[in-house]
MARBA-3410 file (N, C-alpha, C, O; in Angstrom, 1 decimal):
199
8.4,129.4,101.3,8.4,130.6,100.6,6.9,131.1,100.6,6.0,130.4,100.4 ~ 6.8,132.2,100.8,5.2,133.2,100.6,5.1,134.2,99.9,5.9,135.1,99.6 ~ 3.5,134.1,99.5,3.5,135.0,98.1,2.5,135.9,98.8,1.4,135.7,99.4 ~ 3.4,137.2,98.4,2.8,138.0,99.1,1.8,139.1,98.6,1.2,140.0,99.2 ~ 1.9,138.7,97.1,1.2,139.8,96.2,0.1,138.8,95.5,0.1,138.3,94.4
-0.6,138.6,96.5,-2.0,138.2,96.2,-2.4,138.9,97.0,-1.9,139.5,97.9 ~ -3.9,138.8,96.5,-5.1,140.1,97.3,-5.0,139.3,98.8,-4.5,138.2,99.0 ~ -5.4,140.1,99.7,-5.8,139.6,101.3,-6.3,138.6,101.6,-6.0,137.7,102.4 ~ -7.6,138.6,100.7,-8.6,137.6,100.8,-8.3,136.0,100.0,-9.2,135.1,99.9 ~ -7.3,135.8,99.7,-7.0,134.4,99.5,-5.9,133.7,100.1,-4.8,134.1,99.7
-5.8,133.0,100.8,-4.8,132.0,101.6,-3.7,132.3,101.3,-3.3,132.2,100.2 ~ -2.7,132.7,102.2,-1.3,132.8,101.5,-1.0,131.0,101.8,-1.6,130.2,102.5 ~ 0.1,130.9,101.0,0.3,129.3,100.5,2.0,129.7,101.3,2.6,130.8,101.3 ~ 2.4,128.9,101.7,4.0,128.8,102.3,4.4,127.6,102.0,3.5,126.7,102.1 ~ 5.5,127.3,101.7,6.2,126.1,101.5,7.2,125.3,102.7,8.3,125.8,103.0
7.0,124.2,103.1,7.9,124.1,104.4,9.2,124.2,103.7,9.5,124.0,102.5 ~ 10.0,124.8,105.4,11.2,125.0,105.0,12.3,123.6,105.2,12.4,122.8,106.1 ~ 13.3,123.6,103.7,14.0,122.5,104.3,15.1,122.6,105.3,15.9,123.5,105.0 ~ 15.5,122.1,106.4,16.4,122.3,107.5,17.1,121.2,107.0,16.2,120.4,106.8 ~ 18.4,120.5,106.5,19.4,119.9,106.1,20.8,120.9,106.2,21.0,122.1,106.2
21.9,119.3,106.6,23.0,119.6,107.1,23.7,120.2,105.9,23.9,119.4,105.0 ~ 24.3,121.7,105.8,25.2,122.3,104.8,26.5,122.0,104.7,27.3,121.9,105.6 ~ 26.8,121.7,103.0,27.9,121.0,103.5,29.3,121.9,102.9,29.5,122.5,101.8 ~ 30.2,121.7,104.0,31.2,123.3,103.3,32.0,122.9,101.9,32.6,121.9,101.8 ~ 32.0,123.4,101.3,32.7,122.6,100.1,34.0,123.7,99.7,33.8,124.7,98.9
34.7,123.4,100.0,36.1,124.4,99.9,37.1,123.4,98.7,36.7,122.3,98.3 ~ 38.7,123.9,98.2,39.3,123.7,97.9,40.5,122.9,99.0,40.9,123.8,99.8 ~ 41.2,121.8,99.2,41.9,121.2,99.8,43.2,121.8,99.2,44.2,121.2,99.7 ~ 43.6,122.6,98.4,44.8,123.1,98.1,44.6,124.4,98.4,43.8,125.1,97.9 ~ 45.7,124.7,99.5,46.0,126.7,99.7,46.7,126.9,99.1,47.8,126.6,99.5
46.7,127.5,97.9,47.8,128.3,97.3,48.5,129.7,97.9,49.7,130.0,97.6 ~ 47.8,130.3,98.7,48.2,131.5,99.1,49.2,131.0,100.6,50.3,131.6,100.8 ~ 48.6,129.9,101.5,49.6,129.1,102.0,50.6,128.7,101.8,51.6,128.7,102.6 ~ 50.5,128.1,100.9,51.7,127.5,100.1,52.7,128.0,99.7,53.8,127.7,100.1 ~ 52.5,129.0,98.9,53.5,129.9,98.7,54.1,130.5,99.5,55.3,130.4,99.4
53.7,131.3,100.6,53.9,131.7,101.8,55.5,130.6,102.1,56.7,130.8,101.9 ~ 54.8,129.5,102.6,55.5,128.5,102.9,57.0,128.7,102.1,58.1,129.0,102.4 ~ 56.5,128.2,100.8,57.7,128.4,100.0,58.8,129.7,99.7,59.8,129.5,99.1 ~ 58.4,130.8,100.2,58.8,131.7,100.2,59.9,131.9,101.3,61.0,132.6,101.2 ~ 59.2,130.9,102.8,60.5,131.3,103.8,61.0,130.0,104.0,61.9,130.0,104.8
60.7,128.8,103.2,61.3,127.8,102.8,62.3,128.1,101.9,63.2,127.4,102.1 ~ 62.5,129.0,100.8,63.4,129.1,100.1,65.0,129.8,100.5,66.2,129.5,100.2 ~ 64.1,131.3,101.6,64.9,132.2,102.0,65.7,131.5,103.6,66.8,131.7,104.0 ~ 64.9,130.7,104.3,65.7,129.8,104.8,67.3,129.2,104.7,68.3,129.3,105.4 ~ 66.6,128.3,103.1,67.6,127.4,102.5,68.3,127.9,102.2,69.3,127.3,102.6
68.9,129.6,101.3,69.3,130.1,101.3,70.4,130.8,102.2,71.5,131.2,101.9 ~ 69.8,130.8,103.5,70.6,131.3,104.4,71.0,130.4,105.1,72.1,130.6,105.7 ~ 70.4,129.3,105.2,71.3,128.4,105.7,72.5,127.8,104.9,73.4,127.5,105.6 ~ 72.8,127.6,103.6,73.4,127.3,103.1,74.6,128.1,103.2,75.7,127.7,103.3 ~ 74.2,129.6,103.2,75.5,130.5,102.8,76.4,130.5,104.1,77.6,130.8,104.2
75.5,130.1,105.3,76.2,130.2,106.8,77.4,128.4,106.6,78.5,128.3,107.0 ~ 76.7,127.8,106.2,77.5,126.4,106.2,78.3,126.7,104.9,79.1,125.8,104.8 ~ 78.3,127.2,104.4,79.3,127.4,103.1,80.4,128.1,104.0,81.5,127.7,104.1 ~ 80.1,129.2,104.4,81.1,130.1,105.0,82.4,129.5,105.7,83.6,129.5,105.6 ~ 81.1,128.9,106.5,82.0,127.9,108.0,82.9,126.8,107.1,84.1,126.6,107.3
82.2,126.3,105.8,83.6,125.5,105.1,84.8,126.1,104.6,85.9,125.7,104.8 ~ 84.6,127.3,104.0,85.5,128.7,103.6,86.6,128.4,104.3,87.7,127.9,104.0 ~ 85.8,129.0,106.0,86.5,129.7,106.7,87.8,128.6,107.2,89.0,128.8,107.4 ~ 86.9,127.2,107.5,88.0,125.9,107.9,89.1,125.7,107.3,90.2,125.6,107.8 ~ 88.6,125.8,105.6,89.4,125.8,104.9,90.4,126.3,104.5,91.5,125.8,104.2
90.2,127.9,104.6,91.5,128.9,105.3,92.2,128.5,106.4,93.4,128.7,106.2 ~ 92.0,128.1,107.4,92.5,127.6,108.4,93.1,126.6,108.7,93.5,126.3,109.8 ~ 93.3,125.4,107.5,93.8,124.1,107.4,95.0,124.4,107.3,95.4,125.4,106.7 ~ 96.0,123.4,108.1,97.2,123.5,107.9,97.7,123.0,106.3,98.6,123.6,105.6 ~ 96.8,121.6,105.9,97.0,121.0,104.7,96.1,121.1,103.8,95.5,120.1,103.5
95.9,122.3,103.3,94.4,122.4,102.7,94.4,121.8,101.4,93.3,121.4,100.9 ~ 95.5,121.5,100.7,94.9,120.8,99.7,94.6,118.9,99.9,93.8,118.3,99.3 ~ 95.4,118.2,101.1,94.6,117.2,101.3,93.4,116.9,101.8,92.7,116.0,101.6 ~ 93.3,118.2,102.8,92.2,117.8,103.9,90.7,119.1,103.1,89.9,119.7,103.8 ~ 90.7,119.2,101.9,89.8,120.3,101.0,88.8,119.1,100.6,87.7,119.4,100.2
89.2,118.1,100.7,88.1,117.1,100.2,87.2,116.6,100.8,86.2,116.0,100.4 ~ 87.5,116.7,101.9,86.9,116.4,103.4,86.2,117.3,103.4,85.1,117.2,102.9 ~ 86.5,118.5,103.9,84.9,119.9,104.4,84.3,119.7,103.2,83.0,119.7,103.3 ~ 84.7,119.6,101.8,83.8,120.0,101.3,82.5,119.2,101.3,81.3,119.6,101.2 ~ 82.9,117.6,101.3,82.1,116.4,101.8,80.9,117.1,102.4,79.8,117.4,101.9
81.8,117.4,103.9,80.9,117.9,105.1,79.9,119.0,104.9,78.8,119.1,105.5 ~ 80.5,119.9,103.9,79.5,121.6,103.7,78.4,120.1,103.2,77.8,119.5,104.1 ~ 78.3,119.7,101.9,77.0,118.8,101.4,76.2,118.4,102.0,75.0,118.5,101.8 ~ 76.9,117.7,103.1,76.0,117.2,103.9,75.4,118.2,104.8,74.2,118.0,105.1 ~ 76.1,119.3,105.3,75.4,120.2,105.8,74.2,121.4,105.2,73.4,122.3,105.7
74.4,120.9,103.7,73.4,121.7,102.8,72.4,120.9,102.8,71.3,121.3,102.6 ~ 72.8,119.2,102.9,71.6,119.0,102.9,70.2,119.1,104.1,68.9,119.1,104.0 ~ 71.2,119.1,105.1,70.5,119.7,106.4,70.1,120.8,106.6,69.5,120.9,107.6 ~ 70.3,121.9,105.8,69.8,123.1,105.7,68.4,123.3,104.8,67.5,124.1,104.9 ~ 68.7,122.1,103.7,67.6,121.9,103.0,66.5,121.2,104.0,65.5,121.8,104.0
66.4,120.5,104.6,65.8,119.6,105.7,65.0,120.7,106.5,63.8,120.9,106.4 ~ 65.8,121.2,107.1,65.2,122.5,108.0,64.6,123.4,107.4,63.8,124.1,107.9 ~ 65.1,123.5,106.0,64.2,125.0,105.6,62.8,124.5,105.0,61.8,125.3,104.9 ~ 62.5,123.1,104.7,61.8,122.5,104.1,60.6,122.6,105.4,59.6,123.4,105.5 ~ 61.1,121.5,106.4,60.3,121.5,107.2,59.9,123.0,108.1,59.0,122.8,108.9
60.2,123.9,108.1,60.0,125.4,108.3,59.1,125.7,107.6,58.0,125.8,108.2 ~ 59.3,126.0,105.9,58.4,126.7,105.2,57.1,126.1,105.1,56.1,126.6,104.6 ~ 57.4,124.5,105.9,55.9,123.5,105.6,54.8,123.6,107.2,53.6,123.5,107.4 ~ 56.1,123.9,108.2,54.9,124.4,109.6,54.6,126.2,109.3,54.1,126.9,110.2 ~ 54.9,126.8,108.3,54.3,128.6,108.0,53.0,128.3,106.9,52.2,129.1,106.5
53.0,127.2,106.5,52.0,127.1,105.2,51.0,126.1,106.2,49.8,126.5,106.2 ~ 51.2,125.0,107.0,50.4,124.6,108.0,49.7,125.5,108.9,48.5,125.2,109.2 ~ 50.4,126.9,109.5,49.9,127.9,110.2,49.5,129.3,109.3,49.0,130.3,109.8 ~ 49.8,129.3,108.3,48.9,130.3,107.6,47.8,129.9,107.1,47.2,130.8,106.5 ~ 47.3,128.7,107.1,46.0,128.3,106.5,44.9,128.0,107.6,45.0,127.1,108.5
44.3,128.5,107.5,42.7,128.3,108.5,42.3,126.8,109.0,42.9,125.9,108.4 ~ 41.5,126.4,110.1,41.7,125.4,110.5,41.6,124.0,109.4,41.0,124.1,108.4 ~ 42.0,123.0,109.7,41.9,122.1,108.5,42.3,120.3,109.1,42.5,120.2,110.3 ~ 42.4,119.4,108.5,42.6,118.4,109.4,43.9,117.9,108.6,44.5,118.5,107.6 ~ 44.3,116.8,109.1,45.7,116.1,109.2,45.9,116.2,107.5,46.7,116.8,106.9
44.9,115.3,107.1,45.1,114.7,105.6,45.3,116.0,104.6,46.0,115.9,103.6 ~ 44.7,117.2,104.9,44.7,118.0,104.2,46.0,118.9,103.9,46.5,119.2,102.8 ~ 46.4,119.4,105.5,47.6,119.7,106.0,49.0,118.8,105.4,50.1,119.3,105.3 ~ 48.7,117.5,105.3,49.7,116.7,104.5,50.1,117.1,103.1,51.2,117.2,102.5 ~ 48.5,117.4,102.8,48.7,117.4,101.0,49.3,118.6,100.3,50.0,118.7,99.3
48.8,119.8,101.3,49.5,120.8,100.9,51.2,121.0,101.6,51.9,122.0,101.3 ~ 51.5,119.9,102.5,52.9,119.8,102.4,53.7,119.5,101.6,54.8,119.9,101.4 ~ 53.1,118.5,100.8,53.9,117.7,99.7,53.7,118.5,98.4,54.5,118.5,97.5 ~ 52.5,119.3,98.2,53.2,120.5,97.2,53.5,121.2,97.6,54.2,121.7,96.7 ~ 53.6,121.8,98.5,54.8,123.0,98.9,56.5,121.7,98.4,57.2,122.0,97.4
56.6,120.7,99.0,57.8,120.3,98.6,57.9,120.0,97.4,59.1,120.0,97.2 ~ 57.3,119.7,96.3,57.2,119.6,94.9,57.5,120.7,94.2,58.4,120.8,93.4 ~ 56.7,121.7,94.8,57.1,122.8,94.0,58.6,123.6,94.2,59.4,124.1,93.3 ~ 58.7,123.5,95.8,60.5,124.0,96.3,61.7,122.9,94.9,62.7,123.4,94.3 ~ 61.3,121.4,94.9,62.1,121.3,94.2,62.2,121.0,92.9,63.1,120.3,92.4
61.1,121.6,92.1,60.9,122.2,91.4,62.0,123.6,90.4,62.8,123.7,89.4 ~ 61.2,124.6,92.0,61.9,126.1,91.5,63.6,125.6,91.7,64.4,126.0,90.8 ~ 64.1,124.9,92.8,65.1,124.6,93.1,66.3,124.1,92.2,67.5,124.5,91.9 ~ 65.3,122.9,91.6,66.2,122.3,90.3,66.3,123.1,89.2,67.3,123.1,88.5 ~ 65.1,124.1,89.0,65.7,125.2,87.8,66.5,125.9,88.0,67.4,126.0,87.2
66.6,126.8,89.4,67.3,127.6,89.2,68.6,127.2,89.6,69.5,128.0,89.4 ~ 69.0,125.7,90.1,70.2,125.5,90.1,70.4,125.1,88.9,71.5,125.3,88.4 ~ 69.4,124.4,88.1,70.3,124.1,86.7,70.5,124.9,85.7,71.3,124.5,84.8 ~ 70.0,126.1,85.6,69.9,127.4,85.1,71.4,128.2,85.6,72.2,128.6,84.7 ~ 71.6,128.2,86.4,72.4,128.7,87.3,73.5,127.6,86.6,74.1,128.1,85.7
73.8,126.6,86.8,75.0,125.6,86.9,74.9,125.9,85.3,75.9,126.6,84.9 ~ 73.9,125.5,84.2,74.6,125.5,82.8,75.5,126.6,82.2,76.6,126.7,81.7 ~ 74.1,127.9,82.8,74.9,129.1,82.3,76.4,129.4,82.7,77.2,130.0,82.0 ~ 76.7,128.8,84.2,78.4,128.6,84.7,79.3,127.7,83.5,80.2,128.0,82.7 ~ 78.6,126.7,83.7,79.6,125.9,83.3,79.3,125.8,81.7,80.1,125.0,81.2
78.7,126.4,80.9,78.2,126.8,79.8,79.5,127.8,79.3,80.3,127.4,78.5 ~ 79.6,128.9,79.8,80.7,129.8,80.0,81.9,129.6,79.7,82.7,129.9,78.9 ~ 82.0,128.4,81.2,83.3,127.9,81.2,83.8,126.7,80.2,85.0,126.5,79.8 ~ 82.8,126.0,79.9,83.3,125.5,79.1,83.5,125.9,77.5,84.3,125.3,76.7 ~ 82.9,126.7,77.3,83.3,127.5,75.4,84.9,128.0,75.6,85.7,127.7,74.7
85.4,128.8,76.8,86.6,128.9,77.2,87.7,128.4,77.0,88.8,128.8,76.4 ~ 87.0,127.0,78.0,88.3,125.6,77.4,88.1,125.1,76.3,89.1,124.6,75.8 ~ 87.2,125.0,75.7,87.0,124.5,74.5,87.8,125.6,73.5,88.5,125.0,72.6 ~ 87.9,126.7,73.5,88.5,128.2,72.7,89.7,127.5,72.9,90.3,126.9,72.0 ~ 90.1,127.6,74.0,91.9,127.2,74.4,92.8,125.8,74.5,94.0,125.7,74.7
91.7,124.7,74.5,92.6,123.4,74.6,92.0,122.8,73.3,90.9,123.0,72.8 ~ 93.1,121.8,72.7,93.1,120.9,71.4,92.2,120.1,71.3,92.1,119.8,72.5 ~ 91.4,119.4,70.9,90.4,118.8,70.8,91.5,117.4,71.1,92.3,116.9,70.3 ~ 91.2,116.8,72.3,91.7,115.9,72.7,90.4,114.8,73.2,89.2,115.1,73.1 ~ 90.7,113.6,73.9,90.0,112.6,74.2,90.2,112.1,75.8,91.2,111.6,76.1
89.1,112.3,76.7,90.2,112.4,78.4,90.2,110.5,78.2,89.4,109.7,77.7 ~ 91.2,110.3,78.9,91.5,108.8,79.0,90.4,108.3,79.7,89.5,109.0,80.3 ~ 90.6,106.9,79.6,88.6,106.1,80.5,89.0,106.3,81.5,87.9,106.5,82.2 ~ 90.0,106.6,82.4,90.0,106.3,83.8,89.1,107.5,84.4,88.1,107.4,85.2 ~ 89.6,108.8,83.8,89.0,109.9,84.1,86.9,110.2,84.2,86.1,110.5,85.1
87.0,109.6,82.7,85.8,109.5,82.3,84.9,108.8,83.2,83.9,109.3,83.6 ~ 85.5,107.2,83.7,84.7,106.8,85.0,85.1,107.5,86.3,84.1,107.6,87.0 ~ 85.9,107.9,86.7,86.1,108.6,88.1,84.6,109.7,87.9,84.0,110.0,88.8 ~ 84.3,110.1,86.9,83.6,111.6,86.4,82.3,111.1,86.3,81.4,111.8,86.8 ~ 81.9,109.9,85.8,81.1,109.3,85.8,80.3,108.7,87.7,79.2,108.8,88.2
81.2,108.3,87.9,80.7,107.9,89.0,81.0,109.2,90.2,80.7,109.0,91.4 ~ 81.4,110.3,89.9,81.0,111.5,91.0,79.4,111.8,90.7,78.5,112.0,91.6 ~ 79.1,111.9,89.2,77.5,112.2,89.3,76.4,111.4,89.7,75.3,111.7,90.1 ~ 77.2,110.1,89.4,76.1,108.7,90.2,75.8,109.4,91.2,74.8,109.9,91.2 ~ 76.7,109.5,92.2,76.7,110.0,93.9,76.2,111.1,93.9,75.6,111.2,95.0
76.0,112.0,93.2,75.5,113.7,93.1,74.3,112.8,93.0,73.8,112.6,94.2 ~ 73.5,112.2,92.0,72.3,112.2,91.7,71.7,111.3,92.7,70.5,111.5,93.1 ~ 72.2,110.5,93.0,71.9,109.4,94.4,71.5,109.9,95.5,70.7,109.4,96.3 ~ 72.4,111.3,95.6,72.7,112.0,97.0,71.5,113.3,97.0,71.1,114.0,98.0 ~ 71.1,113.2,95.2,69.7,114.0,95.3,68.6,113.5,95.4,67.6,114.2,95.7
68.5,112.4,95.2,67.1,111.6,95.1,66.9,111.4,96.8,65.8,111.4,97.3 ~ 68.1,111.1,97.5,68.0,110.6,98.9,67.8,111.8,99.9,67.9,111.7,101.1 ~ 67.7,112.8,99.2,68.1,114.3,99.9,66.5,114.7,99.7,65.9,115.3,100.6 ~ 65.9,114.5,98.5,64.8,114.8,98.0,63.2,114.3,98.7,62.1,114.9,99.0 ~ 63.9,112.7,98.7,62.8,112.2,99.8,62.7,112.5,101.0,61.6,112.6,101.6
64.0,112.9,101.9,63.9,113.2,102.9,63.4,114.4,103.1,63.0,114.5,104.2 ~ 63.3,115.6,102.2,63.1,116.6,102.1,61.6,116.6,101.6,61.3,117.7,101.2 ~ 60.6,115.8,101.4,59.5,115.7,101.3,58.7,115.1,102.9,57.6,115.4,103.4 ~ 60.0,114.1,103.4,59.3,114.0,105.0,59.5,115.0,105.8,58.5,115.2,106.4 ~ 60.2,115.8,106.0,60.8,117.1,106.3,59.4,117.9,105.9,59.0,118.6,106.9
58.8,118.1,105.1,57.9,118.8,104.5,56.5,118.2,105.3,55.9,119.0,106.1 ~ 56.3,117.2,105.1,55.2,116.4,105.3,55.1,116.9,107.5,54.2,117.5,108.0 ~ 56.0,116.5,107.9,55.9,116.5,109.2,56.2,118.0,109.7,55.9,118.3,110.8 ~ 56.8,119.0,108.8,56.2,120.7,109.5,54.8,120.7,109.1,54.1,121.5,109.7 ~ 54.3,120.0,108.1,53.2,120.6,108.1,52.1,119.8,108.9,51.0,120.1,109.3
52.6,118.9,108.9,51.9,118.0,110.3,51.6,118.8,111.4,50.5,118.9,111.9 ~ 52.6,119.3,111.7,53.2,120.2,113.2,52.6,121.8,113.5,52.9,122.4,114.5 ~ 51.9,122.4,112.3,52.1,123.7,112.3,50.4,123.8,111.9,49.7,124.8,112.0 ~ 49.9,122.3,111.5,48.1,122.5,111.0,47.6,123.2,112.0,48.3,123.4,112.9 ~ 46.6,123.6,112.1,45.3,124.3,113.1,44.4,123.5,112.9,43.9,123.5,111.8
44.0,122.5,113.8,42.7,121.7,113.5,41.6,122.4,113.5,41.5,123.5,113.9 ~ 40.4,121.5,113.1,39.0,122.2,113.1,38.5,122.0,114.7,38.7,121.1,115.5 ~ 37.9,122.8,114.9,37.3,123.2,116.2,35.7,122.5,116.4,34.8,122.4,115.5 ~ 35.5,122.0,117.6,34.2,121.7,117.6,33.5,120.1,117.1,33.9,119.1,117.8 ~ 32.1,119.8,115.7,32.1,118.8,115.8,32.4,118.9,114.3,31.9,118.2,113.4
33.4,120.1,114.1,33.6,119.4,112.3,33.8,118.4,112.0,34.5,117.8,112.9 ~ 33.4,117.5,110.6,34.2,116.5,110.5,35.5,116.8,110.0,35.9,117.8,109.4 ~ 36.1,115.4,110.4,37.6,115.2,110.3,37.7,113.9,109.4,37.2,112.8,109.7 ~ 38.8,114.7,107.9,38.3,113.1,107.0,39.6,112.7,107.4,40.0,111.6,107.1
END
């Protein structure tokens, strides 16, 4: 540093300059990525679901025995939603890997797995938002119109053990749908250029 407002006639004084390595200090979470991500992660999921719902529709109109063989597609649509969840996951996680500036593996991971946290997040609300207010509805309905009766146990466990499988089939749908996440965003990072480090 030099002082420049002293008279002429006295020494200017300078201070050595320090030359040290700068070090970038950013935020390891993109938000503006992320969302991105989740945005064509969601509209994805969306459209894929409605194409595999259709195709079950459409089978289903076209069965010769539709009320035995109705239990079967619809099996099949689930599992094909869950595969639409899979792909939209891993989609919206390589657009949040490629909307974000260069970055390394670990970091690109981390903001995969909140992009997937937060998808099923928004996902479980608005399906369960969505499912009470239906079945909220429907049930004041039956409740208006049928006698206050008691369903027999057999019912109650058949009913019991379809949501075992619903919730089983979410948790196993869930994880996969976080590797799904983890590996577009694997796939879609921009590494750092040059001799950045890479943690």
């Amino acid at each position: 540093m030099s002082y420049v407002n002293r008279p002429m006639d006295d020494e200017v004084m300078t201070e050595p300059t320090m030359v040290g390595r700068v070090v970038d200090y950013h935020d390891r979470v993109r938000w503006g990525p992320i969302i991105s991500g989740l945005m064509i992660a969601l509209a994805a999921q969306l459209i894929l679901s409605a194409i595999f719902a259709a195709l079950g529709a459409n089978t289903i109109a076209n069965l010769v025995a539709p009320r035995s063989q109705a239990a079967d597609v619809v099996g099949n649509v689930g599992i094909w939603s869950t595969i639409a969840l899979l792909i939209s996951l891993f989609i919206g996680a390589w657009v949040a890997g490629r909307a974000c500036g260069p970055m390394n593996r670990s970091t690109a991971l981390l903001n995969g797995a909140i992009l997937w946290a937060t998808a099923v997040a928004i996902s479980s609300w608005l399906l369960a938002s969505g499912v009470s207010g239906a079945f909220g509805i429907a049930a004041m309905r039956i409740a208006e119109t049928l006698p206050q009766t008691q369903l027999p146990a057999d019912t109650v466990q058949n009913l019991s053990a379809a949501a075992s499988r619903s919730l089983w089939w979410f948790v196993f749908g869930s994880l996969l749908g976080l590797v799904a996440s983890l590996a577009g965003s694997a796939t879609g990072v921009r590494r750092p250029h040059g001799n950045q480090e890479r943690r």
